[in-house]
Structures are given as C-alpha cells and as structure tokens.
C-alpha positions in Angstrom: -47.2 64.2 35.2 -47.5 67.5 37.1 -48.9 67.0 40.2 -49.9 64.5 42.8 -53.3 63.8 42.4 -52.1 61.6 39.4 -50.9 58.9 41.9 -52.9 60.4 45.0 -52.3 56.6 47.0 -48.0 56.9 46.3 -45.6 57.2 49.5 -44.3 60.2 50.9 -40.4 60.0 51.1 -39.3 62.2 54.4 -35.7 63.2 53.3 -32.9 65.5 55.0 -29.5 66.1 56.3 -29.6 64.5 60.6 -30.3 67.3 63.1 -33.3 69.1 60.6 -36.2 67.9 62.5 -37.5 65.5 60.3 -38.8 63.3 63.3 -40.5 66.3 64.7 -42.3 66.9 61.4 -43.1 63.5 60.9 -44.6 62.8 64.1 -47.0 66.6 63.4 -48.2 64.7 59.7 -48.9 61.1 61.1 -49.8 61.9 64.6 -49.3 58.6 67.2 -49.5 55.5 65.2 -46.1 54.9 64.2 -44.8 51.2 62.6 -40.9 50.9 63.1 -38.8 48.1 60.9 -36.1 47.3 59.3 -35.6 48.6 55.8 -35.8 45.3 53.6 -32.2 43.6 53.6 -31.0 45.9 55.9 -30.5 46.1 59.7 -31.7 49.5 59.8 -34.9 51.0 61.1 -37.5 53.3 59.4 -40.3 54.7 60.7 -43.8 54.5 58.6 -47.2 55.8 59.1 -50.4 57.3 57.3 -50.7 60.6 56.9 -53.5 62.2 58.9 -54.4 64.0 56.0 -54.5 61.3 53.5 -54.9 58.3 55.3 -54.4 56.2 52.0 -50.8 57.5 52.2 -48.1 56.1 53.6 -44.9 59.0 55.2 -41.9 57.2 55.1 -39.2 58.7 57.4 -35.8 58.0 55.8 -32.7 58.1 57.7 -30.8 61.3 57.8 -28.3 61.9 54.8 -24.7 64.0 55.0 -24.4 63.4 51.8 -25.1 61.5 48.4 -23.6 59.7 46.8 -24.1 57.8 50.6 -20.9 57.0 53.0 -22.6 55.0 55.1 -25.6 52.2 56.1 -28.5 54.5 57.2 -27.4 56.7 53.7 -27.3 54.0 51.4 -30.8 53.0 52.9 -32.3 56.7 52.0 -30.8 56.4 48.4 -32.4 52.8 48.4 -35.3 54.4 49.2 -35.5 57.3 46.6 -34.7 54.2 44.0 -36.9 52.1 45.1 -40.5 54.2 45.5 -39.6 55.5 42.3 -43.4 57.1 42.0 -42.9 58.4 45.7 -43.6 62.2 46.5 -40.4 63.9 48.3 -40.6 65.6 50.9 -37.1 67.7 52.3 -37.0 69.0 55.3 -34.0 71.4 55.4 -32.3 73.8 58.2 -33.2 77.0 57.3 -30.4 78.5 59.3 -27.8 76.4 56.7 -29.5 77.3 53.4 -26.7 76.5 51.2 -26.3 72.8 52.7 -30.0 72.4 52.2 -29.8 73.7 48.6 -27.6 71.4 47.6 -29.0 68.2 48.5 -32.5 69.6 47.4 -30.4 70.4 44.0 -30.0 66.3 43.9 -33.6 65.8 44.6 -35.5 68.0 42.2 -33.3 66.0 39.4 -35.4 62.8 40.6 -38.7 64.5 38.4 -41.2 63.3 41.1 -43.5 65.3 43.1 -41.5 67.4 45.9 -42.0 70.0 48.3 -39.0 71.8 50.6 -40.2 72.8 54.1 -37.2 75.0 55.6 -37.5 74.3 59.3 -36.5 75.7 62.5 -37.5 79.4 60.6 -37.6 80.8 63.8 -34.2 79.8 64.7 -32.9 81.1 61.4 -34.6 84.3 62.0 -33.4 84.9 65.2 -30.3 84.5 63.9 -31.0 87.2 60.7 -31.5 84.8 58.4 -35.0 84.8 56.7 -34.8 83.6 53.4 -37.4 84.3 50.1 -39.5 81.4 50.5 -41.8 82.6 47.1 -38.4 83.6 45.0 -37.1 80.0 46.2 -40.2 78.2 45.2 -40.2 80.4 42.1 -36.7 79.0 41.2 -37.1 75.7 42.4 -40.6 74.8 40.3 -41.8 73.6 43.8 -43.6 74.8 47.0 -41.6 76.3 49.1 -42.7 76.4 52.8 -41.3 78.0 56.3 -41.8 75.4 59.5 -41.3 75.4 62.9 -41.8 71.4 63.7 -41.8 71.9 67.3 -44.5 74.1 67.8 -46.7 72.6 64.3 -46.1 76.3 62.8 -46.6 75.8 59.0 -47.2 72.1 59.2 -51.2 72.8 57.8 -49.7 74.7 54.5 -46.7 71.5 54.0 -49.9 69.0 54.3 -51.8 71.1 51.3 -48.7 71.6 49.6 -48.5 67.8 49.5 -52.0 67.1 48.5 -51.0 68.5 44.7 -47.0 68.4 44.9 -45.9 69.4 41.5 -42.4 67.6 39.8 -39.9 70.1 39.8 -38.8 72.7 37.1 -35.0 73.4 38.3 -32.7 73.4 35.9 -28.8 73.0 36.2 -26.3 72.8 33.5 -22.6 70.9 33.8 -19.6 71.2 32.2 -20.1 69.9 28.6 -17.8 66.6 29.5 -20.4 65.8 31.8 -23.8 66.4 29.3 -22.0 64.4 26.7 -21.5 61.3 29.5 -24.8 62.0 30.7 -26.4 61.9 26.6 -24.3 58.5 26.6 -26.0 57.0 29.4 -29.6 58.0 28.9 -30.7 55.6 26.3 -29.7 52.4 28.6 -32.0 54.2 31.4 -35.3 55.1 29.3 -36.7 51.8 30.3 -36.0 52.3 34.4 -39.0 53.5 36.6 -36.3 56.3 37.6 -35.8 59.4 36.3 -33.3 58.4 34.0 -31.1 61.8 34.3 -30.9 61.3 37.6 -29.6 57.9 37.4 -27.3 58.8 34.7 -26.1 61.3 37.2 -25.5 59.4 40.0 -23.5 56.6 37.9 -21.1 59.2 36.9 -21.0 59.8 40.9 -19.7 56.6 41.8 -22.7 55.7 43.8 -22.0 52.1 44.9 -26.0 52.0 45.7 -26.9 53.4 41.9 -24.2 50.8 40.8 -25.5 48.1 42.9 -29.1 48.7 41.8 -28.0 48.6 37.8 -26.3 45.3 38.6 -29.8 44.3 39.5 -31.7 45.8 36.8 -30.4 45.8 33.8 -27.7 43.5 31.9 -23.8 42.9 32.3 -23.3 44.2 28.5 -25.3 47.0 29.2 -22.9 47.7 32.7 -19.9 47.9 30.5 -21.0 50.1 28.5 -21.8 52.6 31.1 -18.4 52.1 32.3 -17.0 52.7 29.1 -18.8 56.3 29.0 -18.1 57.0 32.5 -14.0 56.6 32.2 -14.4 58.6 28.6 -16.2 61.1 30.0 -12.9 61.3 33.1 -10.1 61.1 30.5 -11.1 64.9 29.2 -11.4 66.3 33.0 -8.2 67.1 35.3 -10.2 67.0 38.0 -12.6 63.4 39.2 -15.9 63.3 37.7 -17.7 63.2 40.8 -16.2 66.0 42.5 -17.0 67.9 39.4 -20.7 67.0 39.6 -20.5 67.8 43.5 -19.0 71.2 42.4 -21.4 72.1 40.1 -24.6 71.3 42.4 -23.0 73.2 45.1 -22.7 76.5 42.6 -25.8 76.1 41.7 -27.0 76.1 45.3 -25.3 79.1 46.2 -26.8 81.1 43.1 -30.0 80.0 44.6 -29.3 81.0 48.4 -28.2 84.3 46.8 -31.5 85.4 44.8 -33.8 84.6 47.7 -31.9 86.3 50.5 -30.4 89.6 51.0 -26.7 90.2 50.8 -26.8 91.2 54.3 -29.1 88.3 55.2 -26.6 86.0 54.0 -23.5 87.1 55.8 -25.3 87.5 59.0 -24.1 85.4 61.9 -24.3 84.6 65.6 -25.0 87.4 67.7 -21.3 88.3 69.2 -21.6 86.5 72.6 -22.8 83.4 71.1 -19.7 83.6 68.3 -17.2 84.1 71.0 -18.3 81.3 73.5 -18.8 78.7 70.4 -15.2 79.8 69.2 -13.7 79.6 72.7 -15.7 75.7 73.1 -13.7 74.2 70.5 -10.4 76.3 71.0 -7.7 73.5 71.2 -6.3 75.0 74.6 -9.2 77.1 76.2 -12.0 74.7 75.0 -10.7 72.2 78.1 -11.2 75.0 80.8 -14.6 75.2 79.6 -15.3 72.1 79.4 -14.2 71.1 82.8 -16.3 74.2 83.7 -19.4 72.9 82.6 -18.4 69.1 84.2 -18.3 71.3 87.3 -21.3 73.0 86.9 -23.3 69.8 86.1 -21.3 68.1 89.5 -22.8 70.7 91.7 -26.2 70.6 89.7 -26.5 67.1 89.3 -24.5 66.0 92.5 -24.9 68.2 95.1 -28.0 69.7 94.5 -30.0 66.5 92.6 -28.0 63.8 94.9 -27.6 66.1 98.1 -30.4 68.2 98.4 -33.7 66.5 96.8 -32.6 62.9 97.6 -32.1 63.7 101.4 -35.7 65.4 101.0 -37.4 62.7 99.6 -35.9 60.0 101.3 -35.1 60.6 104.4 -38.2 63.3 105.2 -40.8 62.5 102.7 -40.5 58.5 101.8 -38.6 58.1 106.0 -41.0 59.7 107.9 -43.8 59.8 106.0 -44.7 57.8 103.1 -42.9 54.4 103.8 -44.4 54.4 107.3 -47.8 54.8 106.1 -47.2 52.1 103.5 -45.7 49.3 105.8 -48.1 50.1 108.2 -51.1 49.6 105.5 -49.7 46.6 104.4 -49.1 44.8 107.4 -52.6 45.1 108.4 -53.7 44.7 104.9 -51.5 41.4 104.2 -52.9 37.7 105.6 -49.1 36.6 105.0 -46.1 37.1 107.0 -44.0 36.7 103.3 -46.6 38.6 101.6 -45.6 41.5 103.7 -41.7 41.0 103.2 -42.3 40.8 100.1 -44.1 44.3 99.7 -42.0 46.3 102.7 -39.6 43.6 103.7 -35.7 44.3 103.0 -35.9 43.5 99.4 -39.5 44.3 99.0 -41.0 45.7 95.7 -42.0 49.0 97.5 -39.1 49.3 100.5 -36.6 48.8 97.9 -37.8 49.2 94.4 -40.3 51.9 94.5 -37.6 53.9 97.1 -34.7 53.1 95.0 -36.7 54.2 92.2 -38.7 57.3 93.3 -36.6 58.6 96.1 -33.4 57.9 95.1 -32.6 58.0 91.5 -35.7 59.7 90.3 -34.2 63.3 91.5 -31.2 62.2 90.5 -31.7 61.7 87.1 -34.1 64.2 86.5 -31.7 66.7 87.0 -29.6 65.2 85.3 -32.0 65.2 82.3 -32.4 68.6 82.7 -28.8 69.6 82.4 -28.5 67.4 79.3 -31.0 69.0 77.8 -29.7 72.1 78.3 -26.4 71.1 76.5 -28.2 70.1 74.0 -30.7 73.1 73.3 -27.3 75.1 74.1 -25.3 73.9 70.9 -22.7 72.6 72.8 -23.2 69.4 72.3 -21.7 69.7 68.8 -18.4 72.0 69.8 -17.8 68.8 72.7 -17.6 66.6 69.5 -15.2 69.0 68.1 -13.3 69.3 71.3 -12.8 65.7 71.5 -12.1 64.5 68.5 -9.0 65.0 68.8 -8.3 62.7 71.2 -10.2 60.3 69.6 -8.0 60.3 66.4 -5.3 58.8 68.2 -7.4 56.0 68.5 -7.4 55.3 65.2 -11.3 56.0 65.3 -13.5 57.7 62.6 -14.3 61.0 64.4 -17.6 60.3 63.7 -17.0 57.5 66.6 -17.1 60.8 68.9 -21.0 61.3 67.9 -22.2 57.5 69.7 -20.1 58.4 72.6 -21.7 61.9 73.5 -25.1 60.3 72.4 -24.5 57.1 75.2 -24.6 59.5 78.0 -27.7 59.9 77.5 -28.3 55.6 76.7 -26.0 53.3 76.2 -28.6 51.0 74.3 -29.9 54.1 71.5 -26.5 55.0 71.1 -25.6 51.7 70.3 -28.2 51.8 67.9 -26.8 55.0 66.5 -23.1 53.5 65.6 -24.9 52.5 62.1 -23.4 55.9 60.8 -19.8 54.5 60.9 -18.5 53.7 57.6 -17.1 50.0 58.5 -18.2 47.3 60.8 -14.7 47.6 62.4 -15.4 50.9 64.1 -18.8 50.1 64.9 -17.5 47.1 66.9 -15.1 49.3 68.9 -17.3 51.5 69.4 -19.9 49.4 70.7 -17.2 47.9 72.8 -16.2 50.9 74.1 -20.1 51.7 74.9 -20.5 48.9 76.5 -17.8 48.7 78.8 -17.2 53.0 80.1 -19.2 55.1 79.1 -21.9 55.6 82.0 -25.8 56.2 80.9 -27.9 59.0 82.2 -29.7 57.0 84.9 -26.3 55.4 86.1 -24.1 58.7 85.4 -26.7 60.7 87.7 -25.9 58.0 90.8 -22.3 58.3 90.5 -22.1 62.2 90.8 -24.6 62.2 93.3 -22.6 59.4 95.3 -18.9 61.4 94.4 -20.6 64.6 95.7 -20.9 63.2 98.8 -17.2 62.5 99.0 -14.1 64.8 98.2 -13.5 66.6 94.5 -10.1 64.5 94.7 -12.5 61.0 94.7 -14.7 62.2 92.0 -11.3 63.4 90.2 -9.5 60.0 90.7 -13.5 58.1 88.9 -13.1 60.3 85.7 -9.7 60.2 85.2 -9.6 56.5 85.4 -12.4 56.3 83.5 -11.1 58.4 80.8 -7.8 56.1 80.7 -9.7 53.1 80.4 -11.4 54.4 77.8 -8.8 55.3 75.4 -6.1 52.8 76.8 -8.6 50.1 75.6 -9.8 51.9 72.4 -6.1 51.8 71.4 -5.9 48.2 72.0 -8.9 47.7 70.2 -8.1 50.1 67.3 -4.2 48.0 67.2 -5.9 44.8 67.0 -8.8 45.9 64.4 -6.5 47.9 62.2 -7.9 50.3 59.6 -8.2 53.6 58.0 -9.2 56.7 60.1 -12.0 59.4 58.0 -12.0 62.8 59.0 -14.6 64.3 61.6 -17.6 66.1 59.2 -20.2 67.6 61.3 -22.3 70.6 61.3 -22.0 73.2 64.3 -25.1 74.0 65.5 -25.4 78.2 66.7 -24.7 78.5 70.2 -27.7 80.1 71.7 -29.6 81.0 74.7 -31.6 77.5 75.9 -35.4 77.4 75.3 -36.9 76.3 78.8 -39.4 74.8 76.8 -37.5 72.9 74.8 -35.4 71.5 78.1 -38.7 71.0 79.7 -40.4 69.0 77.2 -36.9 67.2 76.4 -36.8 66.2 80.1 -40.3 65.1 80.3 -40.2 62.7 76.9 -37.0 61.3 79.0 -38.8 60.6 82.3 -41.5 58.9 81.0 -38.6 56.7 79.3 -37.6 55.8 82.5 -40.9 55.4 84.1 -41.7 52.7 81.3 -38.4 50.5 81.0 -36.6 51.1 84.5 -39.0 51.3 87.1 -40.2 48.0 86.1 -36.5 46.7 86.6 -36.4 47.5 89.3 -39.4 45.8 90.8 -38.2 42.8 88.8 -34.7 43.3 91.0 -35.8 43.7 94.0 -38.2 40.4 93.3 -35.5 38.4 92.1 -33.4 39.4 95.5 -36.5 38.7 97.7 -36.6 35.0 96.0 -32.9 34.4 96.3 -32.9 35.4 99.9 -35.9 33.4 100.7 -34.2 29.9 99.4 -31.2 31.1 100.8 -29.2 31.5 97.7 -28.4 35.3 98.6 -26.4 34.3 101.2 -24.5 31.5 98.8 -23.9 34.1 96.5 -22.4 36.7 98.8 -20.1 34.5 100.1 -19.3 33.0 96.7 -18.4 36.9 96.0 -16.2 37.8 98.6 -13.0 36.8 97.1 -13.7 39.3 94.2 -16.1 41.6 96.1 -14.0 41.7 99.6 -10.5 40.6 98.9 -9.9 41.7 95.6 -11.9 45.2 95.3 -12.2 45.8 99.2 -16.0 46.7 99.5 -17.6 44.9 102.6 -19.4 41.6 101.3 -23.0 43.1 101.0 -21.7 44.6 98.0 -22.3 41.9 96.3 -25.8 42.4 96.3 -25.3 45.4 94.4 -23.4 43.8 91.6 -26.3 41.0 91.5 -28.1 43.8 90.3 -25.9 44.9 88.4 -26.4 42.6 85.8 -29.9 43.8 85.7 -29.0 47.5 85.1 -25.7 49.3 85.8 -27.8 52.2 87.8 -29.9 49.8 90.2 -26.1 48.2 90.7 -25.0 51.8 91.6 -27.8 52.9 93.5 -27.9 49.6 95.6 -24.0 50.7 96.1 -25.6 54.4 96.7 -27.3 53.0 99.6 -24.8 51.5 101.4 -22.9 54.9 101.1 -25.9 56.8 102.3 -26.0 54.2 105.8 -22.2 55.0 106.3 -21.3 51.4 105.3 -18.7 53.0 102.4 -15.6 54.6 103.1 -14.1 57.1 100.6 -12.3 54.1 99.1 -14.8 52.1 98.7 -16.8 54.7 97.2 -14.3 55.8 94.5 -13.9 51.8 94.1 -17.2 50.9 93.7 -18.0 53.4 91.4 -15.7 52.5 89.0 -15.9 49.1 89.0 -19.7 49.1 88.6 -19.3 52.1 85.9 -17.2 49.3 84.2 -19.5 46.4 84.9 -21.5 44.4 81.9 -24.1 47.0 80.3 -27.7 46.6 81.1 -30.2 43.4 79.8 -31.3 46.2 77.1 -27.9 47.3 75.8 -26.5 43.7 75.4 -29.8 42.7 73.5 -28.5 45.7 71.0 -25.3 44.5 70.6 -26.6 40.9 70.0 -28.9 42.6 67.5 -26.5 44.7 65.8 -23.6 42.7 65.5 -24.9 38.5 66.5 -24.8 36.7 69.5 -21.6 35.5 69.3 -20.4 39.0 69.7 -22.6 39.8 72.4 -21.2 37.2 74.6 -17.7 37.7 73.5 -17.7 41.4 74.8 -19.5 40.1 77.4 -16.4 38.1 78.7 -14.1 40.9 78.2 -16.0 43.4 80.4 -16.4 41.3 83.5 -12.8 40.6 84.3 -12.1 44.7 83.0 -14.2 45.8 85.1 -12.5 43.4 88.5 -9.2 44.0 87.3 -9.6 47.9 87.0 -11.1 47.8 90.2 -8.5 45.6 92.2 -5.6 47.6 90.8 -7.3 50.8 92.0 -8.2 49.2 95.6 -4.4 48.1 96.2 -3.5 51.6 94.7 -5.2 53.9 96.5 -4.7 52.0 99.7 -0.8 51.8 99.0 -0.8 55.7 99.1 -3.3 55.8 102.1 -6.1 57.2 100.2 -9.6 57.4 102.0 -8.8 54.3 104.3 
C-alpha cells in the first residue's frame, strides 16, 4: 500500500504534542459540526467530524501527547487510538518553532507504516523567531508531505487537505543499537498476524508501553506473552543502560540529524529576540520572578479593578442602565403588563431584567470582559507557561505533581474546564486534590473579575489581606490533603512557550470566543437566580431564609442579614453570589470589613451547579457530595476567623 486512495473511507488520526494547534486545525478541516465523546472505556473526550473535503471521512482529534510510551489517561487514549484504527491515516501537527520535539514523536509515527502527513504549524511564529525550516528536504527525508501552517489564519490548511487525499506510508528509516534489532527480529514473528505494523509494536513492547502490553494481553496468547518477555529481558541483560531509554535515545538522534539537514546552522541556534530572552529569564528567576509577578497582579488590579470595575461599571450602571435604559424599561413594562406581579417580576426587586439582565450586562459584563482581555493577553504573551514555572515550586511542597500547577492557572479562567483538564495527572490521587483544591479557592474569571472590581473600590491593604488568605488556604489545605492522600511527587515537564509581543488579534478573537461563553451558560443563570429569588420572596420563604442565616451570615461572618441573599445565589454560581455582594457594596451597605469578609468567604463558597456536575462526572457522586460538605463549613470557618480577626485589630470597622 502507498497511498490513500487504497482505503479512501479510513479515519484520519489528529496527533501532537498539547499547545500545537491541533484544535485550531481541526476545526479549519471539519468546519462546525463537531461530535464530542468519550473514547470507548474511557472517561475521556474526543472530538470527531467529517472532513469537508471528504465527507466519507471521519478526523479524529486525539488528545495531546508529551510523550509515548504515554504517562497518563488522555496519552494512553492517543496510543489506544493509533492501535486501534490500525488502517487510520496520521496526521501530526507539530510546533514548528520546536522542531526537534516534533521530530521525535513524528520519528515514532512514521514507524506505524500507515499513510501520514506532518503539517509544522505556527510557521509564522517560528519564522519570526528565525526559524524556518526545509519543508521539501524534511519531506524528502521523511518519505512524506511535509507542509508549513498557520491554523489560525487557515494558511496552508488547502495544500494539508490535498496532501491527505493521497497520503503516502512513510519511507524513514532508523537503525538501533544491534541489541535492540536482534530483540526486535525476536518479536516480529509473534506480530505478523496483528493489523499493526508489527515493527512498531515490537518497538513499543521493548518500551514498556503498559497500553502496547495491555493490548497484547488482549490479542494474542499467554504463551505467546512470555515469550516476548523472555526476548525483552535478553535483549536488557547485554545493555548497561534500560532498554527504553535506549530506544528514546536513539529516536531523539535521529531527530536531531533530521532538524540539522533541513535547517541552517544558523537557523537552528537562533533564539528569542534579546528583550523577549531577558524578560522570559527574569519570569521564572527564583527571586526576581515574584516582583514580576506581583507586577502584573498589579497591573491586571488596576486594569481589571479600577478601570473594568470602577470606570465602565459606574458608566453603565449608574448613567446608561440608571438613567436611561432601566427607566425606559420599567416604564414600558408597567404599562405593557395587565399584572401587578407580572411587573415585579420583570422590574420588581428581584426581577429578571432589574436584577438579572443589570447584574449581568451592567455589572459583570465590563467586568469580565476586561478581564478576558487581560487573560488573553497572558496567554498570547507566553507568560502563562514561565507562572507555571514560577510556581511550581511552591506547589512541590505540597506533595503535588507539578503538573498540578497547569489545572490551577487553567481554573482562572473556569473552574469547570479545568476540572476537566486534571485528566493529565498521572494518578487519581492528585486529580482528587486537585479538583478539591479547584473547587474550594481558586476563583473563575467571571467571579475573579467581581472581586478585584469590589477590592478596588476599597484599600490595597483589603485586597492584600483577600489574596493572602486565599493563598494560605490554598496550600495549608493542599498539605492536608497531600498528608492524608500520600504518594509520590513527578517532576514539572513542560514546554516554555517564546515570550513575545501579544497579537491583538489573537486577544481579541480569544476574548470574543469567551464572551459568547458567558452569554450562553451565565446570563441564563442569572435570570434563573433572580426567578428563583422572586418566587421565594413571593411565598415568603426569602425572608425564612435570611433569618435562618443570620447566625452564620450576621453573628458569625458579620455582614448585615441581606447577605444572605447573596450566598442563596451563591449556590447557583460563585459570581452571581459575588456580584449580589457587589451590589450591596456599591449602595454603601458594606464596610471595608465586610467587604474583605465577604469576598473571601464567597471566593471559598461551593463551586458553581456546572463545576460540581464535573466533579460528579469525573470522580462519582459520592465524591461530589463529599467535597461538597467540606467546602461549606471551610468556607464559614475561614470567614468567621477572619471577621473576629480583623475586628480584634480594628481593621475597616
């Protein structure tokens, strides 16, 4: 076989390292209709569509691989994969900036002998940053198209879609260490029957892949097993060094002979320009990196709260929505509406547009749209990456995988995806701190964006006093966690990304996909919230329920008793539970106190509907619940201590 049109109707296998753009490029080759599910026996989701230009083709977008053999669920899923569709097409997508990473998984994939084609992506980063690598030498060496994309912008998507039409099975050779062919010559005969290229699978025994292994246990015979362990440990006893870093070594070499024929010596050494180099090194410095980093907290404050919080929400509330909008609405509806209640209901004190709409437009809307916008330039930045770095640190003495650190910077932006995300842990006991620790402090976008813009209206000491108790919590109850779930701690691998100048377009179009995230799933939320009030207060069972709060609400955390309302809503969404507390700030009903109070308490409070649905997905029910429990009283407790606190040292009163 030698090219596609021999199995024209076969899947198309999207495979990478995370962070290449194989979404982007999937989404260019399928266009809208997308079908997400879990991989069979698995809890992990894959994306699948037809191709737009072979509709009788099916794209499968495989979750990103750091490495195979795989570490951990979403790998072993991708190595399923490339088992499994054993007369699938491949299709890498690789980072053309990092050619030598790319090589080496592609080195892995050309020994599958199935049609393939590389598309090197983000070309225009990688030239910008002097590298532009010999795409025809490449393919040349590789037996296989070669192609230069920029997903993004669709730039070389057309030539990847004809490429894949007739993908040829590649030519590249690579020879290992004798000890290794002989093991490999071994094993051969007991794969000639498998749909899999059987050097490849005789390859990826000698590995140690536990997916290979569990797939022969499956396939073929316990006698048969044996005897592959027998040549495997052989084929050890005449190396000093293990047989799979051996096989690792030598597709590595053969990467780098491969980056070094298509690009120039000087191509290859080039780096960041020298600004960029000096600001990444000084992000992750172990003592300067913490200046910087409170730097850009303190940019993003004023950004986010004082500008977002201050500026736009007193335009749009108080001028636009005060004295125009809502006036013109109440006054339409009340001579629109037959019904006193009808009216209430609509522009009352809990009504869907006096309170939902207002919370929703004119309050958190500016809020978190610039705060979208400054996460998005982070991102773009390639800061994002050196933070991870930064922190890990601290997170080691947790106990945590550093790779923990990647969910945590990834919940700022939401809780419920980055819950999703914890799947790259190696062990379910990390994912179930993690997800803990999610859950309970670390504040999403929407709900972040309303606490800076509420602490901006109050000193840098209160805002100062919120993150450093939330920091404490955080790792104080990580530790405890980490104690009571002991385990092993794996280093922190991750891939810098180059620190560069952010692409307004990229920030804009980031920003954009995020609003209309929050149009979709919190706008109706908080219609639903504000409903739900208006019913409770109309059978009088606000009232009951403000009262029932006060001895936690008033006594214990000291906010005045229509606070409660606030937490009501809380269990709704953490944000609508801050901005109903944002509210009561903006009519002077908060002191400083209060404010730093409230704010962590309902930072701490149980995560929204959405996130806990996650966790019950992720890890059962019964797990759900049970973290459940252990927020609510964190949360009080937390926010008593710091009530009686503060007021013991006269803080705000």
């Amino acid at each position: 076989m030698t090219a596609m049109s021999a199995a024209s109707d076969a899947a198309i296998l999207l495979v990478g390292h995370p962070n290449v753009g194989k979404s982007s490029l999937f989404a260019k080759l399928t266009g809208r209709y997308v079908n997400i599910s879990n991989y069979p026996g698995t809890t992990v989701e894959v994306a699948r569509a037809k191709a737009r230009f072979a509709p009788e083709r099916t794209i499968v977008d495989t979750p990103g691989v750091v490495f195979l053999p795989p570490q951990s669920g979403d790998e072993r899923v991708t190595a399923r994969a490339l088992l499994e569709h054993a007369d699938a097409a491949v299709l890498q997508v690789g980072d053309a900036k990092n050619l030598i990473r790319t090589l080496s998984l592609a080195v892995q994939l050309t020994e599958l002998q199935r049609p393939y084609v590389l598309a090197l992506n983000m070309a225009d980063e990688a030239k910008a940053s002097g590298v532009d690598p010999d795409v025809a030498k490449l393919s040349a060496e590789l037996g296989a198209p070669v192609l230069s994309t920029v997903a993004t912008r669709g730039e070389g998507v057309a030539a990847v879609e004809a490429a894949l039409a007739e993908a040829p099975v590649p030519a590249l050779a690579v020879a290992y260490p004798e000890a290794v062919e002989q093991a490999v010559a071994q094993c051969l005969p007991h794969f000639s029957a498998t749909p899999v290229a059987p050097r490849a699978l005789a390859l990826a025994w000698l590995s140690g892949d536990r997916e290979v292994e569990a797939w022969i246990a499956e396939h073929l015979p316990d006698d048969v097993r044996e005897q592959l362990v027998s040549h495997r440990d052989a084929a050890q006893m005449t190396l000093t060094d293990p047989l799979p870093a051996v096989i690792a070594r030598t597709r590595r070499e053969r990467a780098q002979q491969l980056a070094a024929h298509c690009l120039p010596a000087a191509e290859s050494a080039a780096d960041s320009p020298r600004w960029a180099a000096r600001i990444g090194a000084l992000a992750v410095h172990p003592l300067w990196g913490w200046p910087f980093l409170l730097a850009v907290l303190f940019a993003i404050y004023e950004f986010v709260g004082v500008f977002g919080a201050g500026t736009l929400v007193g335009w749009l509330e108080e001028n636009l929505f005060g004295e125009y909008v809502n006036p013109w609405v109440i006054g339409h509806v009340a001579a629109w509406s037959p019904w006193q209640w009808l009216t209430d209901f609509i522009v009352g004190d809990y009504g869907l547009w006096s309170m939902g709409m207002t919370y929703a437009l004119a309050l958190i809307l500016p809020i978190v749209s610039t705060f979208f916008i400054a996460f998005g330039i982070l991102e773009d930045s390639g800061y994002l990456s050196r933070l991870v770095v930064l922190v890990n640190r601290l997170f080691a003495r947790m106990g945590l995988n550093g790779r923990a650190v990647l969910p945590m910077v990834l919940g700022l932006g939401c809780v419920t995806m980055a819950t999703l995300t914890t799947r790259i842990l190696e062990n379910r006991r990390d994912r179930i701190i993690v997800t803990f620790l999610l859950a309970l402090a670390i504040p999403c976008s929407a709900q972040l964006g309303v606490v800076l813009g509420m602490l901006a209206g109050q000193s840098l000491a209160a805002a100062s006093i919120w993150a450093l108790v939330m920091v404490g919590v955080l790792f104080i109850v990580g530790m405890l966690a980490a104690r009571v779930m002991p385990g092993e701690r794996a280093p922190l691998m991750i891939e810098l990304a180059p620190i560069r100048m952010p692409q307004p377009g990229n920030v804009l179009v980031k920003t954009l996909a995020r609003l209309e995230w929050y149009t979709k799933e919190v706008i109706p939320l908080f219609l639903f919230g504000s409903a739900l009030l208006f019913v409770l207060d109309r059978i009088g069972m606000l009232p009951w329920l403000i009262e029932a709060g006060k001895p936690l609400v008033t006594d214990w955390l000291g906010l005045p008793a229509e606070a409660s309302a606030a937490f009501l809503m809380g269990f709704l969404r953490r944000d609508f539970g801050a901005t109903g507390l944002f509210a009561l700030a903006n009519a002077g009903a908060l002191t400083q106190l209060q404010v730093v109070v409230g704010m962590v308490s309902i930072t701490l409070f149980v995560p929204c509907v959405a996130s806990v649905l996650m966790i019950a997905r992720e890890h059962g029910t019964r797990m759900a619940v049970l973290m459940c429990l252990c927020i609510f009283p964190c949360a009080f407790l937390v926010g008593g201590l710091l009530h009686f606190g503060l007021k013991a040292i006269g803080f705000g009163g």
